[in-house]
C-alpha positions as CSV (number, residue, x, y, z in Angstrom):
1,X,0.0,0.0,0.0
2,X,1.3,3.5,-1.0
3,X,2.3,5.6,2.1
4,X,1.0,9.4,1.5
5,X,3.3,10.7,3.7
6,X,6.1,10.0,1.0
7,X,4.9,11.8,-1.6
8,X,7.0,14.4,-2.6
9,X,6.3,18.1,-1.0
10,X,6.9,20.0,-4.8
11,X,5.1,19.3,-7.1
12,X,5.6,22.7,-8.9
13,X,7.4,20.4,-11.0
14,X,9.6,23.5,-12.2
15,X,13.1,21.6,-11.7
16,X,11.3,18.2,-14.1
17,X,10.3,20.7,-16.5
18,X,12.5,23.6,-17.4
19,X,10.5,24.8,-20.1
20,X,7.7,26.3,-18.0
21,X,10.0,28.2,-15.9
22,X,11.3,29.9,-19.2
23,X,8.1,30.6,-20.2
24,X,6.9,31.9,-16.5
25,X,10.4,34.4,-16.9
26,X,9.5,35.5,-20.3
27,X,5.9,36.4,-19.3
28,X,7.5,38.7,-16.3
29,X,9.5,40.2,-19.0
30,X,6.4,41.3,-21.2
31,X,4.6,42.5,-17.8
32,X,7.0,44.5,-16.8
33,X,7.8,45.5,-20.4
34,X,4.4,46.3,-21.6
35,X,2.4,47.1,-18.4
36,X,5.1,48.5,-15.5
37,X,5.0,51.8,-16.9
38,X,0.9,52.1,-17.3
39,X,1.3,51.1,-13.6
40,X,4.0,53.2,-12.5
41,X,1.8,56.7,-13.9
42,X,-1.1,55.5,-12.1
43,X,0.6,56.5,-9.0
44,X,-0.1,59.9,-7.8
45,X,4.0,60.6,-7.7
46,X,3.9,61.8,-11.1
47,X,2.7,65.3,-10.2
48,X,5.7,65.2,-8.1
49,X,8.6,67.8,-8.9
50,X,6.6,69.3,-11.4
51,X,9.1,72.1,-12.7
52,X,7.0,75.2,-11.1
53,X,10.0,77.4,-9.7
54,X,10.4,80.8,-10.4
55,X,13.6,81.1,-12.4
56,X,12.8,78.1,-14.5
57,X,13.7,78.7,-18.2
58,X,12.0,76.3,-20.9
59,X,13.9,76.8,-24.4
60,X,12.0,75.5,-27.3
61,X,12.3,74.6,-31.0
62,X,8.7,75.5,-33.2
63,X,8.1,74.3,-36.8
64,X,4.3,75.8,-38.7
65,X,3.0,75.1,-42.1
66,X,5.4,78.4,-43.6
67,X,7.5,79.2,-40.1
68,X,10.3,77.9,-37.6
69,X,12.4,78.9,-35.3
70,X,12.7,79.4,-31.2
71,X,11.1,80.8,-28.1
72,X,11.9,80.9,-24.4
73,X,9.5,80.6,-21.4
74,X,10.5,81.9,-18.3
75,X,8.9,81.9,-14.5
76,X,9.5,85.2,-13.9
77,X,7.1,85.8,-10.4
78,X,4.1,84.4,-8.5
79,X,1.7,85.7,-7.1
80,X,-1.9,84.8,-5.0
81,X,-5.3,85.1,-6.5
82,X,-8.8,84.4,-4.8
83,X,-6.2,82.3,-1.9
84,X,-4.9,80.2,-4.8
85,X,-1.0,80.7,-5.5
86,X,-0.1,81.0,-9.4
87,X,3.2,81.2,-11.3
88,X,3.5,83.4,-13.9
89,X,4.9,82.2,-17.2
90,X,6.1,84.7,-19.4
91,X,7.2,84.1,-23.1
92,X,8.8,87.3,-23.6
93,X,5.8,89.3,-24.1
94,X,2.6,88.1,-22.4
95,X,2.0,86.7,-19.0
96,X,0.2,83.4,-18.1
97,X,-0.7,82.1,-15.0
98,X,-0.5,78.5,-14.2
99,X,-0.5,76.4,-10.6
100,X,-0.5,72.6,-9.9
101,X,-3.2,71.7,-7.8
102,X,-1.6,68.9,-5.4
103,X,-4.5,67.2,-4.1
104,X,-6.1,66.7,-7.4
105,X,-3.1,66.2,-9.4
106,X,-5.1,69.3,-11.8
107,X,-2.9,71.8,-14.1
108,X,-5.4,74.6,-14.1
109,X,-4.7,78.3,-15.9
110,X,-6.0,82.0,-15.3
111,X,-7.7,84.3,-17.3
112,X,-10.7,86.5,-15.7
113,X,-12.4,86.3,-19.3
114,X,-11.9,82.3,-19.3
115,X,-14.1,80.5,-17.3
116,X,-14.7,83.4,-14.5
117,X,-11.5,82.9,-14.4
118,X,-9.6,79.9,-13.5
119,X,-9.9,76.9,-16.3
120,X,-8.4,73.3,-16.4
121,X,-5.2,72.6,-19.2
122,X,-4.4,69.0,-18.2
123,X,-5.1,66.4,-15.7
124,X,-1.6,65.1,-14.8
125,X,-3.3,62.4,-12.6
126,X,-5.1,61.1,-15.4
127,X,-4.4,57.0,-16.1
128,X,-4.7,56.1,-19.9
129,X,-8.0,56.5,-21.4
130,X,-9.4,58.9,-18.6
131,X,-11.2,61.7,-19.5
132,X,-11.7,65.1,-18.1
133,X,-13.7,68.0,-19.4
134,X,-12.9,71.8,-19.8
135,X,-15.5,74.6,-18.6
136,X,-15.8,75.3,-22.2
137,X,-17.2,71.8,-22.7
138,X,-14.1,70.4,-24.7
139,X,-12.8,67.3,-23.6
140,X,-9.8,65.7,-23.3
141,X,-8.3,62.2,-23.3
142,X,-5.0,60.7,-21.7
143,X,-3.9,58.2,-25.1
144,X,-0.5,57.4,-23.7
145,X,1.7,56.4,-20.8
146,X,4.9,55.5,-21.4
147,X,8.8,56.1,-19.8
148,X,10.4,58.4,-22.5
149,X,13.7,59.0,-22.6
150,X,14.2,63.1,-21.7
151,X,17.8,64.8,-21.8
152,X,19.1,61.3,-21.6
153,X,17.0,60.5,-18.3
154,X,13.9,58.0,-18.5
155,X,11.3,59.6,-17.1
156,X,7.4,58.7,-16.8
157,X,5.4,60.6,-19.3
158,X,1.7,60.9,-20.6
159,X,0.2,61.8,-23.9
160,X,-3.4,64.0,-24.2
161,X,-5.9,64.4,-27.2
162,X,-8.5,67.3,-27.9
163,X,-9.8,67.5,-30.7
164,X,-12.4,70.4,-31.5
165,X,-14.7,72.4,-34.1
166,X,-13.5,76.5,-34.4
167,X,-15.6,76.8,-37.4
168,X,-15.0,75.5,-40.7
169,X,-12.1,73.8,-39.1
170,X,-11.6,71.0,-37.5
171,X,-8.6,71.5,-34.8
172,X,-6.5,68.1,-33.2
173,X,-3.8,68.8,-30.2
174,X,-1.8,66.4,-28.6
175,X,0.3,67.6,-25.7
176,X,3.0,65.2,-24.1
177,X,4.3,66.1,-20.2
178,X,7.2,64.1,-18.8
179,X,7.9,63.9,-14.9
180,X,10.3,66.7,-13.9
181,X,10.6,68.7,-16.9
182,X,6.5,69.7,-18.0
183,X,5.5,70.0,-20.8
184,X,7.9,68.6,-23.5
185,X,5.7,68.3,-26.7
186,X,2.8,70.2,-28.1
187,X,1.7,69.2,-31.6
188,X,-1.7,71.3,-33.4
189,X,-3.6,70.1,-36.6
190,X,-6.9,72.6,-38.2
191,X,-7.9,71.2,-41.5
192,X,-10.6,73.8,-42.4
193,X,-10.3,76.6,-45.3
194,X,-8.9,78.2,-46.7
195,X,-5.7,76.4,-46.1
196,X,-4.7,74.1,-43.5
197,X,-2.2,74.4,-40.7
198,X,0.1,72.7,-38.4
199,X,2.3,73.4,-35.5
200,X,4.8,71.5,-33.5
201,X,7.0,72.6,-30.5
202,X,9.5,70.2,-29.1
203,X,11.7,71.5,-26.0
204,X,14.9,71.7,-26.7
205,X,16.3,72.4,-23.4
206,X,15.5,74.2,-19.8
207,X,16.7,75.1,-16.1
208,X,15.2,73.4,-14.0
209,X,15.9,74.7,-10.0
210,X,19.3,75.9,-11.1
211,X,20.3,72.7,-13.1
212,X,20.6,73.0,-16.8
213,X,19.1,70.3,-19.2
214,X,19.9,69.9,-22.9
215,X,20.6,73.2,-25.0
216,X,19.2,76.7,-24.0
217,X,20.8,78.7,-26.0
218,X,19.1,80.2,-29.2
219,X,21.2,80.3,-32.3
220,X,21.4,84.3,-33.0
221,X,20.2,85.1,-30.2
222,X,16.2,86.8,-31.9
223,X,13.6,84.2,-30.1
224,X,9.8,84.7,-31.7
225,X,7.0,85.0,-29.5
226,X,3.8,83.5,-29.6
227,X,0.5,85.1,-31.0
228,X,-1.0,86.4,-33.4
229,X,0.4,88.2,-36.2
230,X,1.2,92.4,-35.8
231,X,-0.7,94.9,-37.8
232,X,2.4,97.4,-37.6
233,X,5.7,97.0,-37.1
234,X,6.3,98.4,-33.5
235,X,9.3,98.9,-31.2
236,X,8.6,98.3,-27.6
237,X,9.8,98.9,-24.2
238,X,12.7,96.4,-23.7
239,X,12.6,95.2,-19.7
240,X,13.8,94.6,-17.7
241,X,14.8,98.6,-17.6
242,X,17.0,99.8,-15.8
243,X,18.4,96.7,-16.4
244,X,22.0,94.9,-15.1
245,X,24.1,93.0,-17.0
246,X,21.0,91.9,-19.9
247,X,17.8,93.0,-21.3
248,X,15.4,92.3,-23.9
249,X,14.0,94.4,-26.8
250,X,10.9,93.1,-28.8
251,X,9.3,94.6,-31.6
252,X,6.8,93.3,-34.4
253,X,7.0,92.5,-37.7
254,X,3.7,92.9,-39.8
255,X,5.2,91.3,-42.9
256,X,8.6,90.1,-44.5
257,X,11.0,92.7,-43.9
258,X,14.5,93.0,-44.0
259,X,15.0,94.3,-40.3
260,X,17.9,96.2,-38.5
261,X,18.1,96.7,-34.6
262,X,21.4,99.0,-33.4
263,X,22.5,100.2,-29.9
264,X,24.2,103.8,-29.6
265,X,25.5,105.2,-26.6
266,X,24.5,108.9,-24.7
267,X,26.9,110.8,-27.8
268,X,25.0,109.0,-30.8
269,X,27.8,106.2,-31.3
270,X,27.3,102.4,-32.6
271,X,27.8,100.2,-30.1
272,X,26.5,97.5,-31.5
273,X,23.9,95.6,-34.6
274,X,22.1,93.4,-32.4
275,X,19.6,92.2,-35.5
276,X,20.9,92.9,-39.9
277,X,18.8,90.4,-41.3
278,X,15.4,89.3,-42.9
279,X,12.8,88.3,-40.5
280,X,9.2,86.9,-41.2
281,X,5.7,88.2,-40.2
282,X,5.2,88.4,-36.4
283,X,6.6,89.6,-32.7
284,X,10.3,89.0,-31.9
285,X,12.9,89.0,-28.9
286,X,16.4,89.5,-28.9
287,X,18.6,89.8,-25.9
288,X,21.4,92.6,-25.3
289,X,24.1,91.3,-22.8
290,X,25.9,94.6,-22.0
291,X,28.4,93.1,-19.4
292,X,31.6,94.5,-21.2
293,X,30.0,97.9,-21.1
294,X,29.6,101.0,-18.7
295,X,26.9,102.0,-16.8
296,X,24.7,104.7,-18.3
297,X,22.1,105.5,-20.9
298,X,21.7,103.8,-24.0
299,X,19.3,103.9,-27.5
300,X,18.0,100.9,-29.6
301,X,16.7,101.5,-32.5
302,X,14.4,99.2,-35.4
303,X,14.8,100.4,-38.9
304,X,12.5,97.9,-41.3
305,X,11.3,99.2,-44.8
306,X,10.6,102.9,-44.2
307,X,9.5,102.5,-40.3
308,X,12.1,103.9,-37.4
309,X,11.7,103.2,-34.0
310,X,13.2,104.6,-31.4
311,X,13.6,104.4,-27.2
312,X,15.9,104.5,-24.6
313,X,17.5,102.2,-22.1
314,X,19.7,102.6,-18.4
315,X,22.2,100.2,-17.7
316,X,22.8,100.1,-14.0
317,X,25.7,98.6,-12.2
């Protein structure tokens, strides 16, 4: 008779069969391939370190249907509205105010004619295929989660759709945020007449709390700004003024122009062509670093077809 008490205590049968502890390896490999990073942005960490600081500088790279270059964001302040505290991104020549609501995992924006006032931008909480709606009834859809590779760090990151009717157009955005750095990819689509458009920005580089990441600089220094396109050309205030060591000058371009911008000291004397080139349609940045120069007062000037502007500057050490 068979004694039960010697039957063997595995029967997992793992070491008789090799094969199915191959097979159990290879199916941890595709779980953790396929499915770690899905479960890795479902935790509420990815909200954390978001890159609101003031002195945070996001550089990045833009290509439209007929245009490219770059443009610079920059947390220049903060301030406290209706108890809620907001930073305020500036891209050179308009403000927007943004703040992270931690207990919601929320990006929401300001704008007293939006919304009375505050409006959502992104759920950064959201897990893929959640969906959250806008005050102006526009929804939107997290399509991806993924671990993207960002300035040569893998980093969580998640991908949202809107897609919505401005009349005769239909307009698609996709936005991708990464963990640490923001927003990293914006991407636009409006198919309507009379002619379609596109737009893409990519960032190319930022500093984040003091640490710099990928490439900030922008070649020849002339950033353009967002917005619409200027009626006039115009020469505005640069700022910061009075200013120490740098400042910025922007002006607009209402068409194709071959533009000049110069610097001339107190007595009327070149000090230096900032901008001699051709510029397309719309409003533009460029930066003066005057650390190799004295303190004092200083003109810039815009010369573009038969417009000339003209203002003046303090440099203050």
């Amino acid at each position: 008779m068979k004694n039960e008490n010697s039957a063997p205590k595995h029967r997992s049968g793992f070491k008789k069969d090799p094969m199915i502890f191959f097979k159990l390896k290879t199916l941890m490999f595709l779980f953790v391939l396929f499915f770690s990073p899905a479960l890795l942005l479902s935790q509420n960490n990815f909200t954390d370190g978001y890159p609101m600081q003031v002195g945070n500088v996001f550089t990045y790279y833009y290509s439209t249907s007929d245009d490219q270059g770059f443009y610079k964001i920059i947390i220049r302040g903060d301030t406290v509205i209706n108890g809620k505290w907001y930073f305020i991104y500036n891209d050179g020549s308009e403000d927007e105010l943004q703040r992270l609501d931690s207990a919601n995992g929320n990006l929401y924006g300001y704008d007293s004619y939006i919304c009375s006032g505050e409006y959502l931008i992104d759920s950064l909480r959201a897990n893929l295929n959640d969906h959250s709606r806008r005050c102006t009834g526009r929804e939107l859809t997290c399509t991806e989660v993924n671990l993207k590779n960002v300035f040569g760090n893998p980093v969580p990151t998640k991908n949202f759709y809107e897609s919505y009717v401005a009349g005769p157009s239909l307009v698609t955005i996709n936005k991708k945020y990464s963990k640490g750095f923001g927003q990293i990819y914006y991407w636009e689509e409006a198919d309507g007449p009379p002619m379609g458009f596109s737009r893409t920005d990519t960032l190319k580089g930022c500093v984040i709390n003091g640490v710099l990441y990928g490439d900030t600089a922008v070649p020849n220094g002339i950033i353009k700004l967002g917005g619409t396109v200027p009626e006039q050309f115009l020469l505005r205030q640069n700022y910061p003024n009075p200013f120490n060591p740098s400042t910025n000058i922007v002006f607009d371009v209402p068409k194709k122009s071959f533009i000049n911008v110069v610097i001339y000291d107190i007595l009327g004397r070149e000090v230096v062509s900032l901008i001699n080139e051709e510029l397309a349609a719309g409003k533009y940045s460029v930066t003066w670093d005057a650390s190799n120069y004295p303190s004092g007062l200083y003109f810039y000037r815009l010369t573009a077809n038969d417009f000339t502007g003209t203002r003046k500057m303090i440099l203050l050490k």
